[in-house]
N, C-alpha and C positions, 0 to 999 in steps of 0.2 A: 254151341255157338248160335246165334242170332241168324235166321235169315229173312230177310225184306223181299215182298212180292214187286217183283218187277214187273212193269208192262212193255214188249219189244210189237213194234209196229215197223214194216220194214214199207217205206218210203223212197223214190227213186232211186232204188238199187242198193241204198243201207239201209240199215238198221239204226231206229232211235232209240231208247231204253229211258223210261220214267219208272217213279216210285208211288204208289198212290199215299201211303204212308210218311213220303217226304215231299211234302207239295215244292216243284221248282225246281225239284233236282234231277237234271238229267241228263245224259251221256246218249253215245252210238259209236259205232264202228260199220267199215267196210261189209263184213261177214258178221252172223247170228252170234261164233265164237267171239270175235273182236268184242262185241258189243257186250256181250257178258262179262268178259274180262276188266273192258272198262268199268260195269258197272260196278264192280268188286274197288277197282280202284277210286273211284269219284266216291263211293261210300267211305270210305278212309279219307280220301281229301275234307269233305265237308265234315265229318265230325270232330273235325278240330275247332273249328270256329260256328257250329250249327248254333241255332237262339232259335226256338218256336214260337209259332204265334202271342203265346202268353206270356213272353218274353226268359222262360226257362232257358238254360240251356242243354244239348245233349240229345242226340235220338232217346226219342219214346220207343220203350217196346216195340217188338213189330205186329201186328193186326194180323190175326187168322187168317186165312182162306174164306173159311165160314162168315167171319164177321166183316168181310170185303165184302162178300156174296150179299151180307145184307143195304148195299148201302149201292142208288140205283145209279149215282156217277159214275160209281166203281164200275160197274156192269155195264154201263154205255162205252165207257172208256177200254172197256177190256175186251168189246164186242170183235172190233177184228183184230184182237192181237194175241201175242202169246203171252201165255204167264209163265214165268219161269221166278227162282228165288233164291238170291243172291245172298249168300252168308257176308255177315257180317266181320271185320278181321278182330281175333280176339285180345290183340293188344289197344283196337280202338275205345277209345270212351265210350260207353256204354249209358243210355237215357239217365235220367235222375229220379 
């Protein structure tokens, strides 16, 4: 199963949860667990109707660790947060 690097920044007493791999897409909950859980959920939500910049549709593969590592947004944006990584559900559409 597919997992996406989440980035979780926790911000006036929640938690936000972004994808760097899915620009736009983003969730949070109360608690670090909430916030996870949703993001498992909104990753199901959007891949029913996702369209990428190029106008494909469907999550693209997810990006390394390593190959986030090289890329310096990622790294500014991931400066004070946690990385954690969210499986993907394996009845979801899966990239093309």
């Amino acid at each position: 199963m597919p997992r996406y690097v989440a980035l979780v920044h926790k911000e006036d007493g929640c938690y936000g949860v972004s994808f760097p791999d899915l620009p736009g897409l983003i969730t949070g909950g109360d608690t670090f667990e909430e916030a996870l859980e949703e993001a498992a959920d909104v990753l199901q939500f959007a891949s029913e109707g996702w369209i990428n910049p190029d106008g494909s549709t469907g999550f693209k593969p997810p990006s390394t660790i390593e190959q986030l590592r090289n890329d310096p947004e990622f790294m500014a944006d991931a400066k004070e947060a946690v990385i954690a990584f969210v499986e993907f559900p394996a009845d979801a559409p899966a990239g093309e």
